[in-house]
DOKE-222869 format. One line per field, with one value per residue (C-alpha): x, y, z; chain; residue number from 1; residue in one letter. Coordinates in Angstrom, 1 decimal. Example, Ala and Ser with C-alpha at 12.3 -4.5 7.8 and 13.67 -1.06 7.14 Angstrom:
BEGIN
c1 = 12.3|13.7
c2 = -4.5|-1.1
c3 = 7.8|7.1
ch = A|A
i = 1|2
aa = A|S
//
This chain:
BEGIN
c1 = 157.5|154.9|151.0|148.6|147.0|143.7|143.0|144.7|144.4|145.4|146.4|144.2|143.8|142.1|145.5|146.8|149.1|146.4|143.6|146.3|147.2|143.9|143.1|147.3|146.4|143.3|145.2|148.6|146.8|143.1|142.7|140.2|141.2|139.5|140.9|141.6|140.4|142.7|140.7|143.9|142.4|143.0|140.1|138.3|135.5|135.8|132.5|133.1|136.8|135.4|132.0|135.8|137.6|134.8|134.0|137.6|136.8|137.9|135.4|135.2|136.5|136.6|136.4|138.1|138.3|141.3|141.8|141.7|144.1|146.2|146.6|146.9|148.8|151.1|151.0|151.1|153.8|155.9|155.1|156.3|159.6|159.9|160.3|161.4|163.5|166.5|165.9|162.4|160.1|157.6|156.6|153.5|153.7|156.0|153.8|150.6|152.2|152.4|149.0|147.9|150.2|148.3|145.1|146.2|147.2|144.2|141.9|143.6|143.5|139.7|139.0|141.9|143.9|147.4|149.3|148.8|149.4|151.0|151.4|155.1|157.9|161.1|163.2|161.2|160.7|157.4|157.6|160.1|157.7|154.8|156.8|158.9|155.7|154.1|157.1|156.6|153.3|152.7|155.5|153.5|152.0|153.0|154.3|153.4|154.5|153.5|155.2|158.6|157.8|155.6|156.0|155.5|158.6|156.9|153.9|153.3|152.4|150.5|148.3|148.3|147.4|144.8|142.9|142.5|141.1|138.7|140.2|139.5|142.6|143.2|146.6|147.4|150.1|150.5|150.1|151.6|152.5|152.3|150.5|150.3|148.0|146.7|146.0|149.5|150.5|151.3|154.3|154.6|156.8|157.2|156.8|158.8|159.5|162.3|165.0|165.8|166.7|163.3|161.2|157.8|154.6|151.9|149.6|151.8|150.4|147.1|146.5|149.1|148.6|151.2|153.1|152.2|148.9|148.7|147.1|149.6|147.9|149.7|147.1|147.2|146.8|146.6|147.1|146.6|148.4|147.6|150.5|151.8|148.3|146.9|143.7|141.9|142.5|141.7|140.1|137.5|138.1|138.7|139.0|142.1|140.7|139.1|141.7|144.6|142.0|141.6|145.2|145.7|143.4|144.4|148.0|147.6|146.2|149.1|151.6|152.8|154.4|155.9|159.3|161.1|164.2|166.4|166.9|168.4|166.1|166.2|167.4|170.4|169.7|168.5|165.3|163.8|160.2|158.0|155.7|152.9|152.2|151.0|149.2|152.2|154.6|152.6|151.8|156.5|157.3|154.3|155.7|158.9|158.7|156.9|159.0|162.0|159.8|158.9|162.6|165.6|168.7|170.1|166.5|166.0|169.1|169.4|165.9|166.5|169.4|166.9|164.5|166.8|166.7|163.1|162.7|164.9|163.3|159.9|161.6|163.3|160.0|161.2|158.1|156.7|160.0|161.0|163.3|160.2|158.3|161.1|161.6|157.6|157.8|160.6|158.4|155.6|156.8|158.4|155.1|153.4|154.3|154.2|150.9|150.4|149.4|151.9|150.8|151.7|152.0|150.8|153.0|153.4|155.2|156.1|155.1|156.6|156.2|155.2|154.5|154.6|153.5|152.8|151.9|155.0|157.8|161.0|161.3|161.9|161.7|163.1|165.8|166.0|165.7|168.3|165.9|166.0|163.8|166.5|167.8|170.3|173.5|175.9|178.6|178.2|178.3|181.8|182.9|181.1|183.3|186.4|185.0|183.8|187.0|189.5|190.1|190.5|192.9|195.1|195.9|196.6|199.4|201.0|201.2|202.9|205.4|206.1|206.9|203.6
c2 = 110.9|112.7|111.5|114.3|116.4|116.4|117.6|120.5|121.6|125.4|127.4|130.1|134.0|135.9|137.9|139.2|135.8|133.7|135.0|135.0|131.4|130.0|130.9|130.1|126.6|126.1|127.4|125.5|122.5|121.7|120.6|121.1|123.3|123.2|126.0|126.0|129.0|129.1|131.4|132.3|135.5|137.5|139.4|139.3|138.4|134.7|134.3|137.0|135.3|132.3|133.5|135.5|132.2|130.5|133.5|133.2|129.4|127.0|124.4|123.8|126.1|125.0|127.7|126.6|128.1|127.2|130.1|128.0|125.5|128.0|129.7|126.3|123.5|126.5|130.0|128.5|126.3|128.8|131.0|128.5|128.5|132.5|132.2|135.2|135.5|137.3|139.0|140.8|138.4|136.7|134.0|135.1|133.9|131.2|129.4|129.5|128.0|124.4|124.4|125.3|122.8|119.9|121.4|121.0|117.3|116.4|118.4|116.5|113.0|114.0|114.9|112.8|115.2|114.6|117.9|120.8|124.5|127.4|131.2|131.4|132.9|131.0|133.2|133.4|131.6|130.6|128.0|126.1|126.1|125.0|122.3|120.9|120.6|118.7|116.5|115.8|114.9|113.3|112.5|110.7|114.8|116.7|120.6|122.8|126.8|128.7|132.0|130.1|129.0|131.5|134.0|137.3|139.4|141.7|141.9|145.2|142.7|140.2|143.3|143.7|140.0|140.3|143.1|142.3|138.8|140.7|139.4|141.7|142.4|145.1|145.4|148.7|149.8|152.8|150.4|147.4|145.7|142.0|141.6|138.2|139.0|136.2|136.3|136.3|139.5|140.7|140.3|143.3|143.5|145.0|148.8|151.0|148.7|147.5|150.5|149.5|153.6|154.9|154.8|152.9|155.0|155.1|153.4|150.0|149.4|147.6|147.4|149.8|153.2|155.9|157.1|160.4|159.0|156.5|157.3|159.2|157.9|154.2|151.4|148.5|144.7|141.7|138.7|135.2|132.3|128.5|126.4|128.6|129.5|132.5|132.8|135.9|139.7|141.8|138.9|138.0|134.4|134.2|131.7|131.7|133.7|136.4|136.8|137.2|139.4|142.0|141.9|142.7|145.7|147.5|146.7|148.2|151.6|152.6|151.0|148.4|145.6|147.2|145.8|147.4|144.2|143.6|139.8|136.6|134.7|131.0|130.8|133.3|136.7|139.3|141.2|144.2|143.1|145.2|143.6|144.2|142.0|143.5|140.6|138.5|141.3|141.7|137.8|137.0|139.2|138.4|134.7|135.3|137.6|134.5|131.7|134.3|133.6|130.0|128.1|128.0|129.6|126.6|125.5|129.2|129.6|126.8|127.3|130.9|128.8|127.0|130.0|130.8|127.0|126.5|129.8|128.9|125.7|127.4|130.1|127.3|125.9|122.5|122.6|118.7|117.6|115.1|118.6|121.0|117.7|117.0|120.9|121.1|118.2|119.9|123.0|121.4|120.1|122.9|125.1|122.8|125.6|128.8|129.9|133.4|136.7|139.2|143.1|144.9|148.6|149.6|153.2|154.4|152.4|149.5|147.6|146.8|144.5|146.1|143.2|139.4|136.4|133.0|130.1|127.8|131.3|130.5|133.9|134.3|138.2|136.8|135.7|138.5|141.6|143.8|144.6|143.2|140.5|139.1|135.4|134.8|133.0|136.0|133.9|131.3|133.5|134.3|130.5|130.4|133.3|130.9|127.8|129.1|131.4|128.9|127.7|131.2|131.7|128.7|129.7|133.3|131.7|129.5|132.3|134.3|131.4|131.2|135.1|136.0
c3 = 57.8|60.3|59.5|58.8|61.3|61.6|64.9|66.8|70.4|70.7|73.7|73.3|75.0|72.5|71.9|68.4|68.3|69.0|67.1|63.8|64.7|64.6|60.7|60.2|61.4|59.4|56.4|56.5|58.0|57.2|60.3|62.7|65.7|68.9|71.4|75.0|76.8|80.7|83.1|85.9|86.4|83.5|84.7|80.8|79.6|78.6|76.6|74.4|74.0|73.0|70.8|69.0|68.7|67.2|64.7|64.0|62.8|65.8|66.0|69.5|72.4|75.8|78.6|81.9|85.1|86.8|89.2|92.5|90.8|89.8|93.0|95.4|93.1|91.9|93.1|97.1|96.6|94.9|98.0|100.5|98.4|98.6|95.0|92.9|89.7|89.9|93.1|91.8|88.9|91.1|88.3|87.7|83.7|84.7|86.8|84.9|81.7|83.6|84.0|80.6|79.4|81.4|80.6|76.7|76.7|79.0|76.3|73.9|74.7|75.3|71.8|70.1|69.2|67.8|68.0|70.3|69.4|71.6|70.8|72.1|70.3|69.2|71.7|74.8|77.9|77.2|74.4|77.0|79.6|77.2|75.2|78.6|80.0|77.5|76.6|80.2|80.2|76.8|74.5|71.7|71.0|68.3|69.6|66.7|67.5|64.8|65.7|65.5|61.6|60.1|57.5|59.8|60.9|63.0|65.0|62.8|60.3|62.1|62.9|59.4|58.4|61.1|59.8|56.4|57.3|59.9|62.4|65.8|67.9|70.7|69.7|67.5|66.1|68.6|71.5|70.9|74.0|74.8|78.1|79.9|82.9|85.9|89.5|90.5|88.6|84.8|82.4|80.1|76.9|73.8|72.2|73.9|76.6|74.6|74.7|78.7|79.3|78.4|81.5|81.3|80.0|82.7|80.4|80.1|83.8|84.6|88.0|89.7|90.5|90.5|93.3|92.7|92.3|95.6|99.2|101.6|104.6|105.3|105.4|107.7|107.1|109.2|107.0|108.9|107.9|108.4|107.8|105.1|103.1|103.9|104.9|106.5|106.0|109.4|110.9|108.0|106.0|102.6|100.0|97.9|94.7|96.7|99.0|96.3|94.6|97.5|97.9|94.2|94.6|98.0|97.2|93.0|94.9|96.1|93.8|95.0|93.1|90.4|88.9|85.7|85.3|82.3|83.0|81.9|79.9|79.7|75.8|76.3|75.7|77.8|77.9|79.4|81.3|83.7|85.5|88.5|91.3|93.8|95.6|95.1|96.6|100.2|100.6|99.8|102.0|104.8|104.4|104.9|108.1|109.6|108.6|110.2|114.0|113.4|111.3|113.3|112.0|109.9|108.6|107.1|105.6|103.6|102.3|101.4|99.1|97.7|97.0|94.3|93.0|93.1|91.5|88.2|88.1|87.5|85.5|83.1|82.3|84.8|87.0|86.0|87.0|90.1|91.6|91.2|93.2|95.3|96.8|97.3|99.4|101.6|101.8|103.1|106.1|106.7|106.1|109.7|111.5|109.7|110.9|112.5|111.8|110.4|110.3|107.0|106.5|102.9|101.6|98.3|96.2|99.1|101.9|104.7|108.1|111.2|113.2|113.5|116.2|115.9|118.7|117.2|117.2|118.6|119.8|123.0|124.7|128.0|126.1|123.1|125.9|127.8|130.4|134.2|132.5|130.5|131.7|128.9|130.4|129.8|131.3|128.1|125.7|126.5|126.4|123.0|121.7|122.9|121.3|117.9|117.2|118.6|114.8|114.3|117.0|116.4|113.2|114.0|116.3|113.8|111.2|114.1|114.7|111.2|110.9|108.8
ch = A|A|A|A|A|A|A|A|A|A|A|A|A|A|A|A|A|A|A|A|A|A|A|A|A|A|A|A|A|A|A|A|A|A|A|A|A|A|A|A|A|A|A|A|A|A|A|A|A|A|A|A|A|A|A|A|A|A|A|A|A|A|A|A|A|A|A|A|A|A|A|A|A|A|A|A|A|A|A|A|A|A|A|A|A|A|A|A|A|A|A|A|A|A|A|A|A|A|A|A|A|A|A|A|A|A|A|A|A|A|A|A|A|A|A|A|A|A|A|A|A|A|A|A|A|A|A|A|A|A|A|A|A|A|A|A|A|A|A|A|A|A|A|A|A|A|A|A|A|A|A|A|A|A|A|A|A|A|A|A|A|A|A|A|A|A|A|A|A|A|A|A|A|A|A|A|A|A|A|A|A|A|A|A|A|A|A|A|A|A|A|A|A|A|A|A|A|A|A|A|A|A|A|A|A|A|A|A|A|A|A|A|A|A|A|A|A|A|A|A|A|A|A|A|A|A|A|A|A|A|A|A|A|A|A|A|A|A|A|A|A|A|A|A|A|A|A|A|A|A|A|A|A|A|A|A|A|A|A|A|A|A|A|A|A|A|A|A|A|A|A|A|A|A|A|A|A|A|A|A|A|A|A|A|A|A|A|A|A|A|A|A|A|A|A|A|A|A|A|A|A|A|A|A|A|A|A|A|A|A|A|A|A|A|A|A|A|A|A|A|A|A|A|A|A|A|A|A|A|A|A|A|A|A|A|A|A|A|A|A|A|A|A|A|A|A|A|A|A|A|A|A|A|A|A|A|A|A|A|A|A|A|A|A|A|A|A|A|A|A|A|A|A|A|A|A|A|A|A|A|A|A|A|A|A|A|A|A|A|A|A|A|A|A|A|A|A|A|A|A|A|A|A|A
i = 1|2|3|4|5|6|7|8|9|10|11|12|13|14|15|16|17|18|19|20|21|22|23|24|25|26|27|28|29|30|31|32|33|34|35|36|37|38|39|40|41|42|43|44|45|46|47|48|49|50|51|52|53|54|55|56|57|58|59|60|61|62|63|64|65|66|67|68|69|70|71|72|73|74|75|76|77|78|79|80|81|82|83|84|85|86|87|88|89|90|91|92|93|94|95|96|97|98|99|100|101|102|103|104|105|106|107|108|109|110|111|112|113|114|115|116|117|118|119|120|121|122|123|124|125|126|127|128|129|130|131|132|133|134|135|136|137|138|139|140|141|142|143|144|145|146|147|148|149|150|151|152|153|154|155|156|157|158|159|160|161|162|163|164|165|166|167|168|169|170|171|172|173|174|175|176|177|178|179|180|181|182|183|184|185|186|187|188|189|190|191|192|193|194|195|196|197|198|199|200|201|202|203|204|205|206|207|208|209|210|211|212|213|214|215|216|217|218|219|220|221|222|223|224|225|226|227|228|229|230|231|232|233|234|235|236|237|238|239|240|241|242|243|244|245|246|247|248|249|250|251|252|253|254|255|256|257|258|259|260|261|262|263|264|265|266|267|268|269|270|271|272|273|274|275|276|277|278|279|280|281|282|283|284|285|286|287|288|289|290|291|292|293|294|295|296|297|298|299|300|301|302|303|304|305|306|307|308|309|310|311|312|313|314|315|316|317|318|319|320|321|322|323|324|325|326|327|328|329|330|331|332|333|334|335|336|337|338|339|340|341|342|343|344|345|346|347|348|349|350|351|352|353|354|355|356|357|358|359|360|361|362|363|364|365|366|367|368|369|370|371|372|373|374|375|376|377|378|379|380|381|382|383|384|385|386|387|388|389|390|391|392|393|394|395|396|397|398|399|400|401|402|403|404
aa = X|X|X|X|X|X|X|X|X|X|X|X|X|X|X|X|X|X|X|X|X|X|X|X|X|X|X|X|X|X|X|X|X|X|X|X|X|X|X|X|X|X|X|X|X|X|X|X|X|X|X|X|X|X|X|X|X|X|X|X|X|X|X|X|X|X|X|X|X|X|X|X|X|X|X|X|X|X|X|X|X|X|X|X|X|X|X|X|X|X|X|X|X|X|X|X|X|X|X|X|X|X|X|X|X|X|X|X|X|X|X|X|X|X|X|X|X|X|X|X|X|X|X|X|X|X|X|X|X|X|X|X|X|X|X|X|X|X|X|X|X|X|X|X|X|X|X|X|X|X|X|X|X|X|X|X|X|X|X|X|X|X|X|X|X|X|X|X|X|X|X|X|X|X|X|X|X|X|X|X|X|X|X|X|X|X|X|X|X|X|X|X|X|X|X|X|X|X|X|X|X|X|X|X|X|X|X|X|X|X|X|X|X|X|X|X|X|X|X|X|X|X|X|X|X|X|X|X|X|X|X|X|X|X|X|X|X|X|X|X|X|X|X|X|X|X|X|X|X|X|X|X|X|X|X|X|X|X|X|X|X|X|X|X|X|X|X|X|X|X|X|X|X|X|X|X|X|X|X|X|X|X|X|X|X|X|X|X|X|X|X|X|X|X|X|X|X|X|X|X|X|X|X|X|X|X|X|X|X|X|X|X|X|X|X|X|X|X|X|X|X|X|X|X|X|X|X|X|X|X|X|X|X|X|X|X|X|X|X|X|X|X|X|X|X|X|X|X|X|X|X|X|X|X|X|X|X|X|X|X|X|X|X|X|X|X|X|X|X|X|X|X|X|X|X|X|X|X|X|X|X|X|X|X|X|X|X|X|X|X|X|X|X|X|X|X|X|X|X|X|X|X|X|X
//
């Protein structure tokens, strides 16, 4: 038999899920709840979330800003891996979920709490990554999800529920998306986002412009990278935040970063999710045209392999795991020599590399031209061709001896 619960530790954002949960919990409980406020960038104001969660009837809620964590212990890492879900989800919502989770159990051993509380549903990624993360980190805590258990069928009716307990919500009726938002980008869902052939209303996106609506003139960046962080725009420094910031904003004006997807969520089913990541977009594929001058052929491709493995293992909620530590660690030493600038080219809707160096590229023009310049052995090229197809060539001849 569990022993009571007297004190609870609640993922908060000030969402309709969130703001429900906290009188659900004081209700079904009678415990006190104390609610953890995760600043990744969600570009809100926090104090009136928390003066909401108090009014609401938490007891205590703490207001952290973990932007800087967010974007070096996860967000960077995951950029040294080129990590992207099913060829387009940069992990935005994937990665920050991790965090909150050790923010939780650290919150809670604080206070002595014996349960923690998330808003995830019971057919999402989310409640994997929350409750993985905290199995990982502190199996005596009870994982309480109330969305998975309560009495509400639709968020219709936690709107509902909400209101007549005077609960505020921004949710209505007529707009009722669910909106996860953070420095790395925004996962959309919900409302008419669910019928996969009905194109996404202009007012589902939050930081992304239009085509129609973006600059025609192309707009040129320099981003500089040391070992694999990036660092300066044009020439000027940058710390992480406001760097991934101005990114978010030049790259949102002319709409880039947008990805419509029906993927394969972790629990089985499929779902259609938009999303914007506009900073995200311009530093992947920045980082990848530089690792292409500085990793030699076999290097890069078996790390592109692993892209795809590092980025389920953040998308399966796995990231306090000895893989997740494991692939970092391969990363990193491979990151001591991306450092360069690469020159990007903003256009409606994409962006694309114009331009690359480095002082560790294993390019080599003398080598790469077909100019008077060039001092490639032309001579071993053609003993190569012998030596790598003679396989080939050996057993073209025995199929001829044999008649095939």
């Amino acid at each position: 038999m569990k022993s009571k619960i007297d004190k609870i530790v609640l993922a908060y954002s000030g969402g309709l899920d969130t703001s429900v949960i906290i009188r659900w919990l004081i209700d079904k409980y009678q415990a006190e709840v104390i609610a953890l406020v995760a600043d990744l960038g969600q570009e809100e104001d926090l104090g009136l979330v928390r003066e909401k969660g108090l009014k609401i009837g938490a007891s205590k809620v703490y207001v952290e800003d973990l932007r800087e964590e967010f974007l070096s212990r996860y967000c960077f890492p995951a950029l040294w891996a080129n990590a992207v879900y099913e060829g387009k989800y940069p992990l935005a919502t994937a990665l920050g979920r991790p965090l909150i989770a050790e923010k939780l159990v650290k919150i809670a051993r604080q206070e002595g709490a014996s349960a923690v509380v998330h808003g995830s549903t019971g057919k999402g990624n989310d409640q994997v990554r929350f409750d993985v993360s905290i199995m990982a980190l502190d199996s005596t805590l009870e994982i309480i999800a109330p969305v998975r258990e309560w009495e509400f069928k639709s968020r219709e009716q936690e709107i509902q529920y909400a209101q007549e307990r005077g609960i505020p919500v921004s949710v209505t009726k007529e707009k009722p998306y669910s909106i996860d938002m953070n420095l790395w980008g925004i996962s959309i869902e919900c409302g008419v986002l669910e019928d996969p052939w009905v194109e996404p209303p202009e007012d589902a996106y939050l930081i992304t412009q239009s085509l129609q609506k973006a600059p025609k003139d192309p707009l040129y960046l320099e981003l500089t990278f040391d070992r694999g962080i990036p660092v300066a725009i044009d020439g000027q420094a940058y710390g992480p935040v406001e760097l991934v910031k101005k990114l978010s904003r030049l790259g949102g004006e002319y709409g880039i970063g947008r990805y419509d997807m029906v993927e394969n969520r972790l629990v089985g089913i499929k779902s259609r999710e938009i999303y914007e990541a506009p900073a995200a977009t311009i530093l992947l594929s920045a980082h990848r045209e530089l690792e292409a001058m500085v990793l030699d052929r076999e290097t890069m491709h078996f790390k592109e392999g692993m892209a795809v493995k590092y980025a389920e293992t953040v998308y399966y909620g796995l990231w306090h795991s000895e893989l997740r530590r494991a692939m970092d660690a391969f990363n990193k030493v491979l990151q001591e020599r991306v450092s360069g600038q690469v020159r990007m080219k903003l256009l409606p809707g994409q962006c694309v590399c114009v331009g690359r160096k480095s002082p560790f590229s294993l390019y080599s023009e003398d080598l790469a031209t077909y100019t008077q310049k060039d001092i490639f052995d032309h001579k071993g090229g053609e003993y190569f061709c012998k030596l790598w197809g003679l396989p080939l060539k050996l057993a073209a001849q025995v199929k001829a001896a044999d008649g095939n």
